[in-house]
mmCIF file as gemmi writes it, N, C-alpha and C atoms, coordinates in Angstrom:
data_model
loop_
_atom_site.group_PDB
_atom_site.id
_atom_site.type_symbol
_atom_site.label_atom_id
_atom_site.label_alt_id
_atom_site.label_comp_id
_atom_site.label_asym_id
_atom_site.label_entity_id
_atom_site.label_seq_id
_atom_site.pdbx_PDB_ins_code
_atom_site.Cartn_x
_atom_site.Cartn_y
_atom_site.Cartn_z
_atom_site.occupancy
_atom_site.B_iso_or_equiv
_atom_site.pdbx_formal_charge
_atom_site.auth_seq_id
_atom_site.auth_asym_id
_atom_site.pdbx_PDB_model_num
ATOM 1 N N . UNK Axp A 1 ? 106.844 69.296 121.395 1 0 ? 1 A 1
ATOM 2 C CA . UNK Axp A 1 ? 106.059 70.512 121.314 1 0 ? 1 A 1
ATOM 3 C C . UNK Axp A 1 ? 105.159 70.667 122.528 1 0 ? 1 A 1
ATOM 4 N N . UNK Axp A 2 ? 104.295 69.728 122.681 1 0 ? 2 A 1
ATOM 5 C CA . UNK Axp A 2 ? 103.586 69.857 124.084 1 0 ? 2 A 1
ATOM 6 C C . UNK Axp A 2 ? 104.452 69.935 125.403 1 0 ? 2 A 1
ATOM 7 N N . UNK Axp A 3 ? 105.727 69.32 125.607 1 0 ? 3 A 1
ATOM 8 C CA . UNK Axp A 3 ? 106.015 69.078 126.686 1 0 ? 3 A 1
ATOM 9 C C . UNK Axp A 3 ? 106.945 70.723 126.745 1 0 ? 3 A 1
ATOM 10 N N . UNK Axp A 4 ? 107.381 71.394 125.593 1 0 ? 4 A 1
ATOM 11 C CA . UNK Axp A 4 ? 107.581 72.759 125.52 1 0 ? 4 A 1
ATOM 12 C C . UNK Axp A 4 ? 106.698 73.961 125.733 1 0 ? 4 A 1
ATOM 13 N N . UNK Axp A 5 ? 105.762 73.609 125.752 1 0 ? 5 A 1
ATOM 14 C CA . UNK Axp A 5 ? 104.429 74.143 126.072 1 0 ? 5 A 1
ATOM 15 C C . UNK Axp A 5 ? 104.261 74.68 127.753 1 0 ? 5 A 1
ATOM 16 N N . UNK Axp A 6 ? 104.207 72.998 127.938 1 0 ? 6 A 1
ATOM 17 C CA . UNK Axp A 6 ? 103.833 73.117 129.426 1 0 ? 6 A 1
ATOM 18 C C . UNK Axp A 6 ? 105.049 73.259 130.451 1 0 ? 6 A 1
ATOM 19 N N . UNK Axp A 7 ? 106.293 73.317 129.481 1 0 ? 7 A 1
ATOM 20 C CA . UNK Axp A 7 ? 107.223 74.052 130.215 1 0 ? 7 A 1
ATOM 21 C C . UNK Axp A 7 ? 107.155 75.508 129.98 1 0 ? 7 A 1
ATOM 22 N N . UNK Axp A 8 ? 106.654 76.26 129.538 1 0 ? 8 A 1
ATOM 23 C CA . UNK Axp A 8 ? 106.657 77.446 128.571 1 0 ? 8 A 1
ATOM 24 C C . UNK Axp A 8 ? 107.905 78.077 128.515 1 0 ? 8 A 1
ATOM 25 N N . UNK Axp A 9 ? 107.934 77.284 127.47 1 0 ? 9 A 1
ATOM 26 C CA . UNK Axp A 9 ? 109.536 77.343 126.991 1 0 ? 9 A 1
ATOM 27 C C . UNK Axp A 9 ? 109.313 78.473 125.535 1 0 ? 9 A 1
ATOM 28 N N . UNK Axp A 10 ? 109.198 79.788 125.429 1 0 ? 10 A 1
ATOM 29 C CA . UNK Axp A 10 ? 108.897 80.926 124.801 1 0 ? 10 A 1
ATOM 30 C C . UNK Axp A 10 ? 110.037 80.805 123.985 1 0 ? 10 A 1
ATOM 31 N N . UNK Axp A 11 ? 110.94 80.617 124.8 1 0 ? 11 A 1
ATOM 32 C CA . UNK Axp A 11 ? 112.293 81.082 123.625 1 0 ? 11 A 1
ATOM 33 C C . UNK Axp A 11 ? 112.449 79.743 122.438 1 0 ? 11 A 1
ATOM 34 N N . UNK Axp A 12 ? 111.487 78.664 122.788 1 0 ? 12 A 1
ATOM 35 C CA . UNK Axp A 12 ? 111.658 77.888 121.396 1 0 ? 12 A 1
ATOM 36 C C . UNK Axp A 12 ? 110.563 78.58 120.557 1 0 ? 12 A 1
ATOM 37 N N . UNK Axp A 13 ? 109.665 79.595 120.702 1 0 ? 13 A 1
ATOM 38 C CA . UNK Axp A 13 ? 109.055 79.958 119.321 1 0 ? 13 A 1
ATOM 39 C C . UNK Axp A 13 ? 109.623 80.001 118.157 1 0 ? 13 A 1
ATOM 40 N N . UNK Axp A 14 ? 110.757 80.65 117.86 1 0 ? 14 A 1
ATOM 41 C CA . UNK Axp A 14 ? 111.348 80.75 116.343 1 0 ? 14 A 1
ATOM 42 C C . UNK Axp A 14 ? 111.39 79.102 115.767 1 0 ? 14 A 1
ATOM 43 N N . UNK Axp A 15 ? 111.514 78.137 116.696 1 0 ? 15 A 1
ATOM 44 C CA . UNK Axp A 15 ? 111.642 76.567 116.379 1 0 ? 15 A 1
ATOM 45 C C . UNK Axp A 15 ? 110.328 76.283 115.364 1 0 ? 15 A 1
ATOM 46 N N . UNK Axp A 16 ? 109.302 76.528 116.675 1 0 ? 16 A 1
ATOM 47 C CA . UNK Axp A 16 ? 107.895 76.579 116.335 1 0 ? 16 A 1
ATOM 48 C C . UNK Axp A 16 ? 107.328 77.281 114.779 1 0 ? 16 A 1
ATOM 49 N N . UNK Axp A 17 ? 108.13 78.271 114.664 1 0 ? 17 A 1
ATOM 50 C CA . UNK Axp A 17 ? 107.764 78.666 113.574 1 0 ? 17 A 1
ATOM 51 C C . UNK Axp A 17 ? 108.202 77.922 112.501 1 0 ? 17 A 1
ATOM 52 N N . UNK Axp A 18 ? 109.472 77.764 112.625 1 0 ? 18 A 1
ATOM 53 C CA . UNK Axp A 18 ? 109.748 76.606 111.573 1 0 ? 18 A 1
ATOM 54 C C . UNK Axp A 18 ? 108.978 75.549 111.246 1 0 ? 18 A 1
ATOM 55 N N . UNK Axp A 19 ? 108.854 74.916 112.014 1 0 ? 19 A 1
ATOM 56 C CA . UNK Axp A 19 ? 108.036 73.755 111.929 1 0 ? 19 A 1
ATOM 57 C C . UNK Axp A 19 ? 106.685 73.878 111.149 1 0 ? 19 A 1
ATOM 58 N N . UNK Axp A 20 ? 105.936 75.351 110.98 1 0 ? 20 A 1
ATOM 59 C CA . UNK Axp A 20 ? 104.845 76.035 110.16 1 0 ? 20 A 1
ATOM 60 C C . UNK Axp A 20 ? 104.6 75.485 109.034 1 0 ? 20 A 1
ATOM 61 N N . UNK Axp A 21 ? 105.762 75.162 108.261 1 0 ? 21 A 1
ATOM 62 C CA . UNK Axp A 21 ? 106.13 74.931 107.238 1 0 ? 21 A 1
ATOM 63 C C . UNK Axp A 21 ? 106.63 73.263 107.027 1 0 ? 21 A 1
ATOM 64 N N . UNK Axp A 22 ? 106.516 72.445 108.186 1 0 ? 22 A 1
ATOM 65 C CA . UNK Axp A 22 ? 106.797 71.158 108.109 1 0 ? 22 A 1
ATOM 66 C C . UNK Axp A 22 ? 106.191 70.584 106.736 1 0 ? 22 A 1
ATOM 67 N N . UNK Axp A 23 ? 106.721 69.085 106.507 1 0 ? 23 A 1
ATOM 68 C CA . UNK Axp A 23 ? 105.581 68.226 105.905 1 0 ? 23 A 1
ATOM 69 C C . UNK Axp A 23 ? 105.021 67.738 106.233 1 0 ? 23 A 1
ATOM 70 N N . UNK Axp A 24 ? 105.076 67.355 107.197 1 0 ? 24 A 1
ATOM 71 C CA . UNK Axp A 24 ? 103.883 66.162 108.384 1 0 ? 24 A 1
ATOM 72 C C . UNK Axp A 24 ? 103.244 67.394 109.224 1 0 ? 24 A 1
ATOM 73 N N . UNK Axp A 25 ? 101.313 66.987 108.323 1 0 ? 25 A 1
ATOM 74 C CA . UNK Axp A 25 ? 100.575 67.985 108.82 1 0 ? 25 A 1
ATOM 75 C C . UNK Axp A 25 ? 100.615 67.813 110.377 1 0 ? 25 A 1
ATOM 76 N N . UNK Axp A 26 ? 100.878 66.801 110.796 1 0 ? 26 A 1
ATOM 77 C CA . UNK Axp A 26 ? 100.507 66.829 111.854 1 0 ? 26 A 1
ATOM 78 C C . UNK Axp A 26 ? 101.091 68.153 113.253 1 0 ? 26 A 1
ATOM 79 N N . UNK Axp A 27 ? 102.443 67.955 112.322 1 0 ? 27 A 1
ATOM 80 C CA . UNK Axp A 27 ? 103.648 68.76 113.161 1 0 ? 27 A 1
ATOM 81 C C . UNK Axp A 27 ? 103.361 70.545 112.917 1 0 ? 27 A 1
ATOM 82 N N . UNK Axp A 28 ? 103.175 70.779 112.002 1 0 ? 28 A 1
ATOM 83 C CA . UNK Axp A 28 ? 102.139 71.992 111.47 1 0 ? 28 A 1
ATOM 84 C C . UNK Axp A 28 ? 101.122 72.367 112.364 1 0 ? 28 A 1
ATOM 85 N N . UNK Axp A 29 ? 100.168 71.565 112.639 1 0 ? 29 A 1
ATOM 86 C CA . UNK Axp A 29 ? 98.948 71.921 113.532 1 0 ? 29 A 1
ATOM 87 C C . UNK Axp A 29 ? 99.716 71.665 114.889 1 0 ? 29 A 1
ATOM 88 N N . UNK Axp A 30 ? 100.32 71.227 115.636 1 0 ? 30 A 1
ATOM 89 C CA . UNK Axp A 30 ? 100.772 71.614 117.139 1 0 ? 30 A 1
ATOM 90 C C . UNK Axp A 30 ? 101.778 72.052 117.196 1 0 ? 30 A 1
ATOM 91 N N . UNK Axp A 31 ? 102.645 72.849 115.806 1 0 ? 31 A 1
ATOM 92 C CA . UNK Axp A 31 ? 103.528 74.015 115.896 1 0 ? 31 A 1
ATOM 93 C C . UNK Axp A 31 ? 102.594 75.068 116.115 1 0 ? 31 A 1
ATOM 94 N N . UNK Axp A 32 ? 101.572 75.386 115.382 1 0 ? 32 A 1
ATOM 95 C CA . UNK Axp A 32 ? 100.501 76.452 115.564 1 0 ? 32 A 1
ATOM 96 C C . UNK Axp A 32 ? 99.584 76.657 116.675 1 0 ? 32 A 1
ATOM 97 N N . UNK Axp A 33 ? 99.251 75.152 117.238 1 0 ? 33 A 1
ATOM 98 C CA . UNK Axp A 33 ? 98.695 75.437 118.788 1 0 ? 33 A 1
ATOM 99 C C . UNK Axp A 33 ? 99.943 76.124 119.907 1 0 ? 33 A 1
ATOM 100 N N . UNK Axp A 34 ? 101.309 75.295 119.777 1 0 ? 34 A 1
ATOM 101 C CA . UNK Axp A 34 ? 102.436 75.679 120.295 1 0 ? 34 A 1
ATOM 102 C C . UNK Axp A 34 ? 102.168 77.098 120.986 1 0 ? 34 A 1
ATOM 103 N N . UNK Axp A 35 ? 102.371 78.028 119.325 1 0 ? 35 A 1
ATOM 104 C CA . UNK Axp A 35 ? 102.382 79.145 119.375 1 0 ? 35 A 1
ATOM 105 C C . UNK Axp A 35 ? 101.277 80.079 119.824 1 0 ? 35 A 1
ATOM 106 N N . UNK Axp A 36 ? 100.363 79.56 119.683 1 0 ? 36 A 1
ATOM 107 C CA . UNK Axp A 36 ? 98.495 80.021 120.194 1 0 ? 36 A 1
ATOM 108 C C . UNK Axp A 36 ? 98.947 80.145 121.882 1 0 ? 36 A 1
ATOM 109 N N . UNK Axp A 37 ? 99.853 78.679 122.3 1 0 ? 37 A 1
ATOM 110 C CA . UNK Axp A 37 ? 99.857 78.712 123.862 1 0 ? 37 A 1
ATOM 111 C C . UNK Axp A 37 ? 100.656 79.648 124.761 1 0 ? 37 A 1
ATOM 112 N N . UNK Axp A 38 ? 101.913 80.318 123.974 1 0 ? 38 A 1
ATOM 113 C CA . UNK Axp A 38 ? 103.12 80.407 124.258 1 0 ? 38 A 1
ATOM 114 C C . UNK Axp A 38 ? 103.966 81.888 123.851 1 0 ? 38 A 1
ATOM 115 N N . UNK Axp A 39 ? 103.266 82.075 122.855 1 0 ? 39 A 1
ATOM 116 C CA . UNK Axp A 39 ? 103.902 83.099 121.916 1 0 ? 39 A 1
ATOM 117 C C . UNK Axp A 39 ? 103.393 84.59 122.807 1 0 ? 39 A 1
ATOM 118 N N . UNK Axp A 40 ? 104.226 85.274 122.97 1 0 ? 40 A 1
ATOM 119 C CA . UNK Axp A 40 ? 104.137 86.773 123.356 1 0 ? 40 A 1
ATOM 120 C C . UNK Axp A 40 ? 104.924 87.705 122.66 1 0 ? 40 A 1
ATOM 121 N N . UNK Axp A 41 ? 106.376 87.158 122.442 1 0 ? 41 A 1
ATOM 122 C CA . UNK Axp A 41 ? 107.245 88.118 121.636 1 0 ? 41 A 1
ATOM 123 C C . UNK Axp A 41 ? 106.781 88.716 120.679 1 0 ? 41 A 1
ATOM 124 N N . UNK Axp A 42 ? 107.195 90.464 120.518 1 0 ? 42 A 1
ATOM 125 C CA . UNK Axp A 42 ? 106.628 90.931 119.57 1 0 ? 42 A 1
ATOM 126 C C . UNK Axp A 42 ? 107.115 90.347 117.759 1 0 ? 42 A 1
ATOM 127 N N . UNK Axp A 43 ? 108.306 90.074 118.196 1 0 ? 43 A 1
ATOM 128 C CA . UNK Axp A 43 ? 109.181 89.642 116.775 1 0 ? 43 A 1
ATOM 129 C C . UNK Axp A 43 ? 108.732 88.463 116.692 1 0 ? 43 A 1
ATOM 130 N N . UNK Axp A 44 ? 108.479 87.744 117.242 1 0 ? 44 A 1
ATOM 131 C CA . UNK Axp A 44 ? 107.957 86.552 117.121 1 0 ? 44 A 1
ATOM 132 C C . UNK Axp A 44 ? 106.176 86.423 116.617 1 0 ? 44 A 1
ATOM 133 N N . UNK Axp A 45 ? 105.562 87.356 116.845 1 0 ? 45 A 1
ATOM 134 C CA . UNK Axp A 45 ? 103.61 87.713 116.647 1 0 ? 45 A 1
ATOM 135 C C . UNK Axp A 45 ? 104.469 88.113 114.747 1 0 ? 45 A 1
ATOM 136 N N . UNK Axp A 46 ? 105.304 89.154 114.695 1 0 ? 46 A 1
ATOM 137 C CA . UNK Axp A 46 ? 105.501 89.853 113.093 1 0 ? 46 A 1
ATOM 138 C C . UNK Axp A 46 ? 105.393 88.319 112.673 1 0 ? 46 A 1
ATOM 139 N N . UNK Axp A 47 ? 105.853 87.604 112.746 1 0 ? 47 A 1
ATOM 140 C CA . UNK Axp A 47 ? 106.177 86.543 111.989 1 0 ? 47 A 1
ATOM 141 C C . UNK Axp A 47 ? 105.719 86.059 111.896 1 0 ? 47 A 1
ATOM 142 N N . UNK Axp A 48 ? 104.414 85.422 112.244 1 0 ? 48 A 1
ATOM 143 C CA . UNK Axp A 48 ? 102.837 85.033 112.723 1 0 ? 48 A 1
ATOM 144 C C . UNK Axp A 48 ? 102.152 85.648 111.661 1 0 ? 48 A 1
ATOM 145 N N . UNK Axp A 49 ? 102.282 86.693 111.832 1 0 ? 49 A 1
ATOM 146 C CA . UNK Axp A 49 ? 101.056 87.453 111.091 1 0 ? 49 A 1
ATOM 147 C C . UNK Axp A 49 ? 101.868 87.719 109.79 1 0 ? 49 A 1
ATOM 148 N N . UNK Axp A 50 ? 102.661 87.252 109.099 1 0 ? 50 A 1
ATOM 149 C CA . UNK Axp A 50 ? 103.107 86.987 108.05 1 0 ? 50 A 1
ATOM 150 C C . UNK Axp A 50 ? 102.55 85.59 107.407 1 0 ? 50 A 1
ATOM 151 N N . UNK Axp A 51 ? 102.659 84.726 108.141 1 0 ? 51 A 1
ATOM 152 C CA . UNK Axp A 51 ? 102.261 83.358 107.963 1 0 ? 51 A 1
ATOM 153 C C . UNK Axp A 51 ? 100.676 83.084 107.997 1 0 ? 51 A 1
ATOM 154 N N . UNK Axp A 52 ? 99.842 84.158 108.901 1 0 ? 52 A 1
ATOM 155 C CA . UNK Axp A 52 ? 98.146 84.703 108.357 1 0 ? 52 A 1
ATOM 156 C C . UNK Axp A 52 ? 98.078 84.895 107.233 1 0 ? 52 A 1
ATOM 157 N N . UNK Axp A 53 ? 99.152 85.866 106.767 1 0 ? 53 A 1
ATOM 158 C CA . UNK Axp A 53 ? 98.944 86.672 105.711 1 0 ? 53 A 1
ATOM 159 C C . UNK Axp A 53 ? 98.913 86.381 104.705 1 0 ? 53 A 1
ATOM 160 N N . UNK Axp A 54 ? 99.856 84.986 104.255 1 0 ? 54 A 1
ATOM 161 C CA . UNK Axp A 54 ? 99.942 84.401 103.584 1 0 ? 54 A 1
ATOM 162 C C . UNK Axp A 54 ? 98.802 83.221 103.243 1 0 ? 54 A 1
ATOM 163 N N . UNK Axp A 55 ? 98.201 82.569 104.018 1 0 ? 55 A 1
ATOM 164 C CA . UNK Axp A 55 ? 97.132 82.017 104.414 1 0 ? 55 A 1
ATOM 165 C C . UNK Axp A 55 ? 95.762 82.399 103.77 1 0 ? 55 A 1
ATOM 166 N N . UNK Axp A 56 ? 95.446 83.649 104.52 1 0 ? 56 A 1
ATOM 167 C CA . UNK Axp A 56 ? 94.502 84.451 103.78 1 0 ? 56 A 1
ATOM 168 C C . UNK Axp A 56 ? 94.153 84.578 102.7 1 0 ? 56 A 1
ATOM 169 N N . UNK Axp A 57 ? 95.679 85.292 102.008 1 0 ? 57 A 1
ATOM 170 C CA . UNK Axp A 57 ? 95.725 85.249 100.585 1 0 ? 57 A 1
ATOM 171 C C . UNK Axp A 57 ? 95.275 84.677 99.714 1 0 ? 57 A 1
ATOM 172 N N . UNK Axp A 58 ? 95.375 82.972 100.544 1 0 ? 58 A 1
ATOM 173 C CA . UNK Axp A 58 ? 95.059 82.011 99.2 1 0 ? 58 A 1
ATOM 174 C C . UNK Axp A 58 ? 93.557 81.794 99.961 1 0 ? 58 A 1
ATOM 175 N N . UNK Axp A 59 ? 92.936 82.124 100.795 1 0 ? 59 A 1
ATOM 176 C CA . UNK Axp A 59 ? 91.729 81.844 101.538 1 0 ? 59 A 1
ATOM 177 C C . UNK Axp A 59 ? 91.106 82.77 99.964 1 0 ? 59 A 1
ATOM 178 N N . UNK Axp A 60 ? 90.984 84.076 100.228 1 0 ? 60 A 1
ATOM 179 C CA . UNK Axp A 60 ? 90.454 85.367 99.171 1 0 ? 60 A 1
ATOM 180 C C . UNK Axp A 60 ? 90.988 85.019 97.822 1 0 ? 60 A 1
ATOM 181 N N . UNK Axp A 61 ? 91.786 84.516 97.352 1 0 ? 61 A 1
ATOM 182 C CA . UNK Axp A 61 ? 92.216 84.383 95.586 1 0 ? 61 A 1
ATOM 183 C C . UNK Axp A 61 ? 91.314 82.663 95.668 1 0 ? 61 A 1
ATOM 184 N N . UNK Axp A 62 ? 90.456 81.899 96.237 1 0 ? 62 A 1
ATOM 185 C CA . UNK Axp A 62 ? 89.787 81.2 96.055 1 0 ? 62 A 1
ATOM 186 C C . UNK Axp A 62 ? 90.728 79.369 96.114 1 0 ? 62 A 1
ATOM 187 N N . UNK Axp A 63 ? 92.013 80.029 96.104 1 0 ? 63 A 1
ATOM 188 C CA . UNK Axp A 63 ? 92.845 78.81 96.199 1 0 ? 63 A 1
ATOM 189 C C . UNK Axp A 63 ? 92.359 77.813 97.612 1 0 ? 63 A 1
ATOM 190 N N . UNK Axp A 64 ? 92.5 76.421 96.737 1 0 ? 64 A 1
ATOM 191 C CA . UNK Axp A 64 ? 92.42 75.164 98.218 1 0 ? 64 A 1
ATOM 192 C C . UNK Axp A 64 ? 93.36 75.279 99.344 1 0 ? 64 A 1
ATOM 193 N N . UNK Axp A 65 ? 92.668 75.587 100.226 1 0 ? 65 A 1
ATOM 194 C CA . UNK Axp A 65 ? 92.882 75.705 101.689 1 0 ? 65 A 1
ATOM 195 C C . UNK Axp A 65 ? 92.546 74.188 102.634 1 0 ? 65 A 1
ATOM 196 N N . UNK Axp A 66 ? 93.539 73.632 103.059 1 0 ? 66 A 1
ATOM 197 C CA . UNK Axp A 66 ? 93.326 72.654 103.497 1 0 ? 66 A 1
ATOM 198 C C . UNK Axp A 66 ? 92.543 72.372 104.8 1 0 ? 66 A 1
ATOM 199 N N . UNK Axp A 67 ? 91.704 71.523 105.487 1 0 ? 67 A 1
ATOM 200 C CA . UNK Axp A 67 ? 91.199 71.732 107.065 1 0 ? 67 A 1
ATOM 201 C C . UNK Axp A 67 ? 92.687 72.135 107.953 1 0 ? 67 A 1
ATOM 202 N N . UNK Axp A 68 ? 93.593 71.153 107.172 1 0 ? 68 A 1
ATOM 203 C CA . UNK Axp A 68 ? 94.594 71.023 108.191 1 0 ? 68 A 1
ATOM 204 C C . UNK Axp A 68 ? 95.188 72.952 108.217 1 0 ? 68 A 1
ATOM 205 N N . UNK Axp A 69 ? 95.682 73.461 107.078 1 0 ? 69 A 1
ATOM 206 C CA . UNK Axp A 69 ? 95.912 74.381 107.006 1 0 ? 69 A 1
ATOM 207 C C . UNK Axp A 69 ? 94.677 75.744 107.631 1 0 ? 69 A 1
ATOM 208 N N . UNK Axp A 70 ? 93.304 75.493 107.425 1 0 ? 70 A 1
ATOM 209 C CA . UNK Axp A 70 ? 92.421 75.831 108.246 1 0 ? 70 A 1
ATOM 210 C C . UNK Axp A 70 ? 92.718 76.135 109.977 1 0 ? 70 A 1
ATOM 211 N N . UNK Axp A 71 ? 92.337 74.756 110.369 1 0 ? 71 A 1
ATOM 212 C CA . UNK Axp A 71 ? 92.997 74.801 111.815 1 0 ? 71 A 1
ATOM 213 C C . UNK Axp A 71 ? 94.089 75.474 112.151 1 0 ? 71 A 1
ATOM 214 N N . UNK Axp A 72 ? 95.065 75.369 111.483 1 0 ? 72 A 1
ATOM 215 C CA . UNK Axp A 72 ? 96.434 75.874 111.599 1 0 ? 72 A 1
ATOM 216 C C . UNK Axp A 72 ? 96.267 77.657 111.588 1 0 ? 72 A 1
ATOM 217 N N . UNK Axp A 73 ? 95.374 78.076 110.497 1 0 ? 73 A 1
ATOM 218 C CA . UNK Axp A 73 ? 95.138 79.511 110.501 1 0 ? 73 A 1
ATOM 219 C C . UNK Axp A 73 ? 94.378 79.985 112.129 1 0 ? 73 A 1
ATOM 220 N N . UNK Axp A 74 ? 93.059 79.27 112.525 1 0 ? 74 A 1
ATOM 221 C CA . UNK Axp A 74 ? 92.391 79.444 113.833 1 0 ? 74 A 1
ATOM 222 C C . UNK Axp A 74 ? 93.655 79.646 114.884 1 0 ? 74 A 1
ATOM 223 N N . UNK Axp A 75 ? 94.877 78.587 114.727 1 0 ? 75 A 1
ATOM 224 C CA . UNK Axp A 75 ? 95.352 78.686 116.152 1 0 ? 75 A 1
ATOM 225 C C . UNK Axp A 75 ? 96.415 80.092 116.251 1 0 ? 75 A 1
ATOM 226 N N . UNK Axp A 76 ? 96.744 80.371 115.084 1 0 ? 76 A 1
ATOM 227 C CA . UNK Axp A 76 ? 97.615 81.599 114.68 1 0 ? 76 A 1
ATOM 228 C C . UNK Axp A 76 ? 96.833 82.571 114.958 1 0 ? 76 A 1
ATOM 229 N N . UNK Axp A 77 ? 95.242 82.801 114.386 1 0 ? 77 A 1
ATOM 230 C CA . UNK Axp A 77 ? 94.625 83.785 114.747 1 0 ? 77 A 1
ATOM 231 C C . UNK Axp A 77 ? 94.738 84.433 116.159 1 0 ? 77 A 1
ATOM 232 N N . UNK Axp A 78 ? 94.379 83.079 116.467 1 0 ? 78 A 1
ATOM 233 C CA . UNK Axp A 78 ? 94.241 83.307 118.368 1 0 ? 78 A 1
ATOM 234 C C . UNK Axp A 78 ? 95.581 84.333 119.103 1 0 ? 78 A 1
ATOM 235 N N . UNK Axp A 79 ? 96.563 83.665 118.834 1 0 ? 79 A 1
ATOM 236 C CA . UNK Axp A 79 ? 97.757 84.261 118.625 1 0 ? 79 A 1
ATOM 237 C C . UNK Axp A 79 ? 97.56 86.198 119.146 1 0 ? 79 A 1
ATOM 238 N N . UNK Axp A 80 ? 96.705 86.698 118.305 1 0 ? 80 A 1
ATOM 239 C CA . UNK Axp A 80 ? 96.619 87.956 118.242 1 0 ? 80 A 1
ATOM 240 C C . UNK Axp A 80 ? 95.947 88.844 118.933 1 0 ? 80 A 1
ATOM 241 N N . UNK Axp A 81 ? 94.769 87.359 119.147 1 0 ? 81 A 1
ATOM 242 C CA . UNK Axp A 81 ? 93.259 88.154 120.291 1 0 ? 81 A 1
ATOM 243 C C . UNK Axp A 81 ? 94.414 88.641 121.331 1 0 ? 81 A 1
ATOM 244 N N . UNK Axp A 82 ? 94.842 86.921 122.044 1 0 ? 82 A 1
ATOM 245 C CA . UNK Axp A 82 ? 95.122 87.086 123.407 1 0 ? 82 A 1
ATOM 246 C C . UNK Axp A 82 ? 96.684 88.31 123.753 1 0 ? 82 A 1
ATOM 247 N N . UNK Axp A 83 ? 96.822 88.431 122.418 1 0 ? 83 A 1
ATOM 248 C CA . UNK Axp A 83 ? 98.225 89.605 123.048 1 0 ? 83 A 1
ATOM 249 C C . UNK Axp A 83 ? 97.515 90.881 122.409 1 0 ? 83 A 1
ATOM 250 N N . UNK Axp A 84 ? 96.463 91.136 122.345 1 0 ? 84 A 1
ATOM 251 C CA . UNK Axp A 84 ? 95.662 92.394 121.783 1 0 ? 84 A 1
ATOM 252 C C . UNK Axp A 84 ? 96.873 92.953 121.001 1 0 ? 84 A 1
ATOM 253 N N . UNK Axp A 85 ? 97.082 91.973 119.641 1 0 ? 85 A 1
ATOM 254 C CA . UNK Axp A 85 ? 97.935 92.905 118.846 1 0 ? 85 A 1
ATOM 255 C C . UNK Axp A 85 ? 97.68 93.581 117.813 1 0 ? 85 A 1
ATOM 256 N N . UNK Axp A 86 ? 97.107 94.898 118.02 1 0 ? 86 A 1
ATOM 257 C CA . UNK Axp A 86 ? 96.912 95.919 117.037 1 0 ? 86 A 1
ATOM 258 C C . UNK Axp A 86 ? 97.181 95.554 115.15 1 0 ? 86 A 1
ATOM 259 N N . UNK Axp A 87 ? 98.596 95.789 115.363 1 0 ? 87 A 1
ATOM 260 C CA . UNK Axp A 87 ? 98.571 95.41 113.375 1 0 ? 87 A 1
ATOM 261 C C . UNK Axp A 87 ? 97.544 94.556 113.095 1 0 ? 87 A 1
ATOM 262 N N . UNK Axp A 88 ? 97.234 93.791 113.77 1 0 ? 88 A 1
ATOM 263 C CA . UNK Axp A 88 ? 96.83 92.284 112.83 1 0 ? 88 A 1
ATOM 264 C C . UNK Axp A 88 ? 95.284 92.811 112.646 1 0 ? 88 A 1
């Protein structure tokens, strides 16, 4: 993931996204920085902000939100500043 990074290797985002959903938090939180670093595609942000959305959800219905899942929401957020993407 890092060394995809600093290649900016864009076209592995859809990978990255997968990985969202890993079991090893670890792989979760630098799929989500990944994407914080890397991500521009618009089809690729929809899918992002699906995975906020979902996030949120359980942030507002009061459900446990993990740090790890926390962090993971911050780096997705970011996601949106830096491509000033409207929907979100």
């Amino acid at each position: 993931l890092i060394l995809a990074v600093q290649l900016d290797r864009k076209d592995l985002c859809s990978r990255f996204l997968t990985l969202l959903s890993h079991d090893n938090e670890i792989l979760r939180i630098r799929a989500a920085w990944g994407l914080q670093e890397i991500a521009t595609a618009e089809e690729i942000i929809v899918e992002i902000l699906t995975e906020v959305a979902r996030l949120t959800e359980q942030l507002k219905a009061g459900k446990g939100v993990s740090a790890s899942e926390r962090l993971q929401l911050t780096y997705l957020l970011h996601v949106f500043g830096s491509n000033y993407y409207e929907p979100a």
